[in-house]
Rosetta silent file (secondary structure, phi, psi, omega in degrees, C-alpha in Angstrom):
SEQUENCE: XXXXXXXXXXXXXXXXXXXXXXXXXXXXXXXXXXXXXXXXXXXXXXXXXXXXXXXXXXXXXXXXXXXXXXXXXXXXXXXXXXXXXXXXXXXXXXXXXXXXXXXXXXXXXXXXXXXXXXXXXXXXXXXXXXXXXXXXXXXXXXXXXXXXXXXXXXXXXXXXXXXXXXXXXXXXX
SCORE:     score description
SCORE:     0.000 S_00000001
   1 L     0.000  -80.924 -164.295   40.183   40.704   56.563 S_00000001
   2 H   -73.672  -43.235  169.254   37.431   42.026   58.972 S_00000001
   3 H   -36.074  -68.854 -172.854   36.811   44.892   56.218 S_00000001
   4 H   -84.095   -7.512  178.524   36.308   43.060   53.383 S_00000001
   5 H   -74.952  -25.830 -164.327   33.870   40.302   55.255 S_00000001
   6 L   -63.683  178.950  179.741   31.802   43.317   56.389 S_00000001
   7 L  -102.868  -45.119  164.379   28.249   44.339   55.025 S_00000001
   8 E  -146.807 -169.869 -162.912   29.156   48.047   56.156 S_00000001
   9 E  -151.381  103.803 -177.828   31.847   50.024   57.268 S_00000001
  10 E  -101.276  134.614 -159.469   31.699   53.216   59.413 S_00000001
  11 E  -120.460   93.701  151.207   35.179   55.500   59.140 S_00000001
  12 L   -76.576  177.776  170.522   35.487   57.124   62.357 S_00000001
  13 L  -159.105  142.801  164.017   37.317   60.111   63.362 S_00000001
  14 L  -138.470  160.855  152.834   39.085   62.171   66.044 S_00000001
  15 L   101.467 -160.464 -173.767   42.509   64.192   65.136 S_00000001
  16 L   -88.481  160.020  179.971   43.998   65.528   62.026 S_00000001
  17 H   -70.769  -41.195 -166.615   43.869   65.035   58.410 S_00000001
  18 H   -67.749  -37.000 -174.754   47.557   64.885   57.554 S_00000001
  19 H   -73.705  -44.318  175.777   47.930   61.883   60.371 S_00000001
  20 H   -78.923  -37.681  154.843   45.113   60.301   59.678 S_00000001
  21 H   -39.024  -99.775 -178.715   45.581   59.729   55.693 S_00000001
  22 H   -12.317  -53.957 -162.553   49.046   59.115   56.423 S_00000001
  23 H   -74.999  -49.181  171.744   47.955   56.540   58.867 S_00000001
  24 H   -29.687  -53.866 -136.126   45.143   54.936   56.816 S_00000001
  25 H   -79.835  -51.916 -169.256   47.660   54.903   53.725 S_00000001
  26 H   -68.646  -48.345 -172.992   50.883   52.907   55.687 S_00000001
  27 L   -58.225   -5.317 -167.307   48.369   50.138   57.241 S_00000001
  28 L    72.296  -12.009 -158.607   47.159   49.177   53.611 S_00000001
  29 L   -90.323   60.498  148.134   43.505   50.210   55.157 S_00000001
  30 L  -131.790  -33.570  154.784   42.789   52.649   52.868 S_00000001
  31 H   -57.019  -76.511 -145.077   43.231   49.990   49.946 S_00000001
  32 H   -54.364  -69.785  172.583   40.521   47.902   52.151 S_00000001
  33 H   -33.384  -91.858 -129.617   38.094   50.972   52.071 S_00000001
  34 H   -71.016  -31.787  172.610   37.884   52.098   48.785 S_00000001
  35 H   -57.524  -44.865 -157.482   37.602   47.515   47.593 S_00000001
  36 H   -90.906  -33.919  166.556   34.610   47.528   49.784 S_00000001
  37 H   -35.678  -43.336  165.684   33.404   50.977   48.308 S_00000001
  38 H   -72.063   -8.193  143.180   33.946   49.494   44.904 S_00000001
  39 H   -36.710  -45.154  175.817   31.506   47.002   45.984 S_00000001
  40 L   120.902  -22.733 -150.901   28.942   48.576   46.257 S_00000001
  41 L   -84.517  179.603 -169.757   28.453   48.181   49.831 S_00000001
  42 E   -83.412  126.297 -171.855   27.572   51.461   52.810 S_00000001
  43 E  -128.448  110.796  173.013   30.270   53.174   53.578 S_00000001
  44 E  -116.536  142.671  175.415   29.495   56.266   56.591 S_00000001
  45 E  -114.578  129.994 -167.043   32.592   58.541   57.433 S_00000001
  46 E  -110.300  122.575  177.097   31.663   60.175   60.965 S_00000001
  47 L    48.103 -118.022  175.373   33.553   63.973   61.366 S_00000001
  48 L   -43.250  -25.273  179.317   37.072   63.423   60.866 S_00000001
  49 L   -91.444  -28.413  170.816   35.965   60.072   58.255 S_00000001
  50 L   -99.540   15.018  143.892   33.846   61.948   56.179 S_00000001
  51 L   -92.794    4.609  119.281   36.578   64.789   55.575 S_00000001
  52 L   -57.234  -40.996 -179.776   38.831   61.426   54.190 S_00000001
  53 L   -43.733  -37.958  176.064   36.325   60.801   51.940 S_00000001
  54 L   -27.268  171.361  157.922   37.279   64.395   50.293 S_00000001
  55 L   -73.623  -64.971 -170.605   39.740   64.292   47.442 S_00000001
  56 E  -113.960  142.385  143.599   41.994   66.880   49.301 S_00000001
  57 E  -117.823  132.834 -170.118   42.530   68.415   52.932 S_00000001
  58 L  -112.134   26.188  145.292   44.831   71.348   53.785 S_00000001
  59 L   -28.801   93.830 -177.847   45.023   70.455   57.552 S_00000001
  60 L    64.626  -31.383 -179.520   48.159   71.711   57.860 S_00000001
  61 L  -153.090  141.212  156.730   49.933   70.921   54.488 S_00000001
  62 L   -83.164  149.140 -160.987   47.787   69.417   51.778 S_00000001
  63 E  -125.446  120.740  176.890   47.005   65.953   51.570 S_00000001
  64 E   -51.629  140.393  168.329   45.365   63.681   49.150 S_00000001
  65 L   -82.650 -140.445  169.019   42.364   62.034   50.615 S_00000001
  66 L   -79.058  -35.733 -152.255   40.403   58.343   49.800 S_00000001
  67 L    68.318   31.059  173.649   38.509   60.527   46.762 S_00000001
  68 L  -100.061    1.346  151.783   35.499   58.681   47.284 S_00000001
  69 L  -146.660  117.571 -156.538   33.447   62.191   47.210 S_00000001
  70 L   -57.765  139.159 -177.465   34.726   64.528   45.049 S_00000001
  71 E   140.822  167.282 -172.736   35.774   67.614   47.339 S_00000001
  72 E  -127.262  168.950 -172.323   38.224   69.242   49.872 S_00000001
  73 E  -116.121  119.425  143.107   38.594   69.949   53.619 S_00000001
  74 L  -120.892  160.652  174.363   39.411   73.688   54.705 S_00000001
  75 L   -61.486  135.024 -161.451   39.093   75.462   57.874 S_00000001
  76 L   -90.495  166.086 -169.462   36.193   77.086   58.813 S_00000001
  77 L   -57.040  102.446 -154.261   35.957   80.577   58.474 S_00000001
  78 L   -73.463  -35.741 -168.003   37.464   82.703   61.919 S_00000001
  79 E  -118.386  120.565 -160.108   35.082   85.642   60.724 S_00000001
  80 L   -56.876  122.339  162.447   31.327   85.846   59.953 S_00000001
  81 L   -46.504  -49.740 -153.583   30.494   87.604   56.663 S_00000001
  82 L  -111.307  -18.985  177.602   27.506   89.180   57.459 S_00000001
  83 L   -85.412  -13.721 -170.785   27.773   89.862   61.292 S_00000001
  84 L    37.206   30.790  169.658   31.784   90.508   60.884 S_00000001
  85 L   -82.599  159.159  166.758   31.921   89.004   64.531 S_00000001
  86 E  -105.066  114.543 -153.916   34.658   86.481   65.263 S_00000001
  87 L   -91.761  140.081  177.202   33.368   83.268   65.214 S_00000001
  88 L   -76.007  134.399  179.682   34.696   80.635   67.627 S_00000001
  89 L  -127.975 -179.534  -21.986   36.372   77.800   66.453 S_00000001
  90 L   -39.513  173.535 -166.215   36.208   74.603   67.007 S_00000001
  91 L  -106.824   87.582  152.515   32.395   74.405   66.281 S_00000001
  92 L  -118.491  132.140  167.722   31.506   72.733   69.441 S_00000001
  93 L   133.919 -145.768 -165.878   27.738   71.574   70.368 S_00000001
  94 L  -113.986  104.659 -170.668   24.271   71.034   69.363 S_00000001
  95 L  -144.637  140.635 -154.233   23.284   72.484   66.132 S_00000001
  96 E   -37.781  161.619  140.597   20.285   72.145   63.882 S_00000001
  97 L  -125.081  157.409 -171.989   20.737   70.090   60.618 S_00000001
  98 E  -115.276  139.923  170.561   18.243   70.872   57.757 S_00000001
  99 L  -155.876  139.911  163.164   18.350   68.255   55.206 S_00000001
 100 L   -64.906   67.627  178.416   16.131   67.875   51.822 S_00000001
 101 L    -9.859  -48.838  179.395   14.038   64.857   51.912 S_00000001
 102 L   -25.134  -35.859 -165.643   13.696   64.716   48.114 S_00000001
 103 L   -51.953  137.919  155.209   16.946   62.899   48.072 S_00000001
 104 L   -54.684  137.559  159.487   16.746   59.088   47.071 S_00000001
 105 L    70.035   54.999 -167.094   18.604   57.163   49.619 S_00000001
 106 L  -119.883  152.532 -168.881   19.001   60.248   51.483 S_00000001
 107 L   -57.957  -58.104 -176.470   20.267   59.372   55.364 S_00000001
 108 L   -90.319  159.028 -171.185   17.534   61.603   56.952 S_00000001
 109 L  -134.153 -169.443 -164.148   13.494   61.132   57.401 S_00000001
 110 L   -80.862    6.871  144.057   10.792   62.976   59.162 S_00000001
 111 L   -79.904  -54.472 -172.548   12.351   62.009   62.577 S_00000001
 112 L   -70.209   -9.133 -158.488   15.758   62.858   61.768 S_00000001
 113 L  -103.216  139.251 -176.326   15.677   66.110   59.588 S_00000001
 114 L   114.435  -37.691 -159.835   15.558   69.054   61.592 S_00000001
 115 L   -61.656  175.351  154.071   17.338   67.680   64.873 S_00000001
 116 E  -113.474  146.100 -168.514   20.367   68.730   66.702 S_00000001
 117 L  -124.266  179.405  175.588   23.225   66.947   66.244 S_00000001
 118 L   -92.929  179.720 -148.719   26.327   67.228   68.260 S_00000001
 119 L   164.894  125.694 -161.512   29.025   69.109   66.557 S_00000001
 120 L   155.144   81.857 -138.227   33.090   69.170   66.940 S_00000001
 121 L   168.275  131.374  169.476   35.320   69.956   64.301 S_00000001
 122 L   -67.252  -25.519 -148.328   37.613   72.944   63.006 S_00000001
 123 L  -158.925  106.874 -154.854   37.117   72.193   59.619 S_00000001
 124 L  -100.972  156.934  177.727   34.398   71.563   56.784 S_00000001
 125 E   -91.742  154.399  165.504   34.361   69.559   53.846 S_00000001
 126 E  -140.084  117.963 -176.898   33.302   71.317   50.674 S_00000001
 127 E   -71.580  109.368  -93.074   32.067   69.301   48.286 S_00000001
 128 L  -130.359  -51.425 -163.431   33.061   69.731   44.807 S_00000001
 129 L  -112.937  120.449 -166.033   29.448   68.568   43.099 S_00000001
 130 H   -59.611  -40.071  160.626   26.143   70.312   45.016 S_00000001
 131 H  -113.916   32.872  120.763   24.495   67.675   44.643 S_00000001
 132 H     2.086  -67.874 -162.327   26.056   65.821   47.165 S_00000001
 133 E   -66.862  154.497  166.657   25.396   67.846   49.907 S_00000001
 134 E  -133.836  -12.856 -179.526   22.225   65.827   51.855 S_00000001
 135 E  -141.888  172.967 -172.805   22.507   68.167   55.467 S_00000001
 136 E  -132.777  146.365  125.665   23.343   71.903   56.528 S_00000001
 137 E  -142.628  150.732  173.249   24.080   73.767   59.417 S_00000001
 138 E   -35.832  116.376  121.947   24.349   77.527   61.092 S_00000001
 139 E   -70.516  146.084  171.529   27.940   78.274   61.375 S_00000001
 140 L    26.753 -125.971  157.064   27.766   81.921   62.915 S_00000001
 141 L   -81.437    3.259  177.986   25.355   83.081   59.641 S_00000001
 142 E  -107.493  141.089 -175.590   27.065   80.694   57.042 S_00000001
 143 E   -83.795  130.351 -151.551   25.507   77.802   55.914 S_00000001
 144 E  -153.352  130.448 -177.384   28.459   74.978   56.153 S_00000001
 145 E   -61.259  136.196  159.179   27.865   71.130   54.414 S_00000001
 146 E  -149.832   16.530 -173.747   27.883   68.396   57.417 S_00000001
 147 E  -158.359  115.596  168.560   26.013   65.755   55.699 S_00000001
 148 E  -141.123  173.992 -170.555   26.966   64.328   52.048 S_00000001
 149 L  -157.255  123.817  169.332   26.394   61.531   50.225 S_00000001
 150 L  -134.035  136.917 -169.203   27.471   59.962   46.629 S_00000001
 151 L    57.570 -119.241  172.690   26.086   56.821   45.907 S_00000001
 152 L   -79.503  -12.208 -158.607   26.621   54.190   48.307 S_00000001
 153 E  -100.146  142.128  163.825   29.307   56.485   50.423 S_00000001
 154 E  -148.658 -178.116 -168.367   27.727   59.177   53.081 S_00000001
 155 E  -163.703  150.763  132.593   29.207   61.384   55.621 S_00000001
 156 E  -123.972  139.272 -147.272   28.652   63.436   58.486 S_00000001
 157 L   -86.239  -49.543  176.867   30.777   66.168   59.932 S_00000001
 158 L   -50.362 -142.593  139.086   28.698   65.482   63.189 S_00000001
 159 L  -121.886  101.766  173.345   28.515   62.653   65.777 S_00000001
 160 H   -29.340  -77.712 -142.907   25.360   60.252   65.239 S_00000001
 161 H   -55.215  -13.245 -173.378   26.762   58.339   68.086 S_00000001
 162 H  -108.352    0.770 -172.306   26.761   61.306   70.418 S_00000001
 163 L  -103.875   77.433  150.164   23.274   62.723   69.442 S_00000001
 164 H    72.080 -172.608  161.576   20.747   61.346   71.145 S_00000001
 165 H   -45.817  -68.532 -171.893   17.708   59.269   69.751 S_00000001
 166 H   -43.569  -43.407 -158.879   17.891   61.403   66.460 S_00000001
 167 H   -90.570  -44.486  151.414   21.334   60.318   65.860 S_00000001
 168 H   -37.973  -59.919 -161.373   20.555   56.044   66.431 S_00000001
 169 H   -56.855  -51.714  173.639   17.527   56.379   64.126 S_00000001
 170 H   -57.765  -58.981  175.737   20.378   57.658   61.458 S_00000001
 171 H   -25.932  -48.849 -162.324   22.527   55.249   62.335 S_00000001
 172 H   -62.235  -64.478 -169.683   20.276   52.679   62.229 S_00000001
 173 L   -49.302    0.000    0.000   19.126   54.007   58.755 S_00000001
């Protein structure tokens, strides 16, 4: 209804994977997504919405995702490789993202690339095809995906909506 009249579609998120699939799945709205994906049309999944895009998530049990970017959601990492510190998780706060510009279509520009973003989430997508990935960030010393993109579909493990200026101008974009 509302779905398929849109132009774009942003897939928010708070909570879990297994609940949120699950929820998506019973409502028919996961049929709605993926017809306007096969459209053609902009699809952004914000945190928890771009780890549905994934194929898979093991949030607790595993679950098939939408599969609208090939890859799976796991849990980030409790211990740092190279500092062998114990890194706290959830990831909460404001941390750089690096992104390549090169990309066609790519989300971020010479305002956005670089920024701090807002950050809150347990759990990273890993993306199955590299290139994909369109942003980065510092976990402890590991470099962890928080911005992907295939085709018409993007994601960001952060919150646009919570960052600031940088995070409208992506929106916007």
């Amino acid at each position: 209804t509302d779905i398929e009249d849109s132009s774009h579609l942003i897939i928010p998120g708070v909570g879990a994977f297994s609940n949120a699939i699950n929820t998506l799945k019973n409502s028919f709205l996961s049929e709605s997504i993926l017809n306007h994906a096969n459209k053609g049309l902009p699809i952004l999944g914000i945190c928890l919405g771009m780890q549905l895009l994934a194929d898979f998530g093991f949030e607790g049990s595993k679950n098939h995702g939408l599969g609208l970017i090939p890859g799976e959601v796991r849990k980030l990492p409790s211990i740092d490789p190279i500092s062998k510190k114990q890194l706290k998780i959830p990831n909460i706060g404001w941390r750089s993202v690096e992104s390549s510009l090169e990309k066609e279509n790519n989300l971020f520009d010479e305002r956005t690339n670089n920024r701090e973003y807002y950050h809150v989430h347990s759990y990273q997508f890993i993306p199955a095809i590299e290139e994909n990935i369109i942003g980065k960030s510092k976990f402890g010393n590991i470099d962890i995906v928080v911005a992907i993109r295939e085709g018409n579909i993007f994601g960001t493990q952060f919150h646009p909506e919570k960052s600031g200026e940088s995070g409208l101008l992506l929106l916007k974009k």
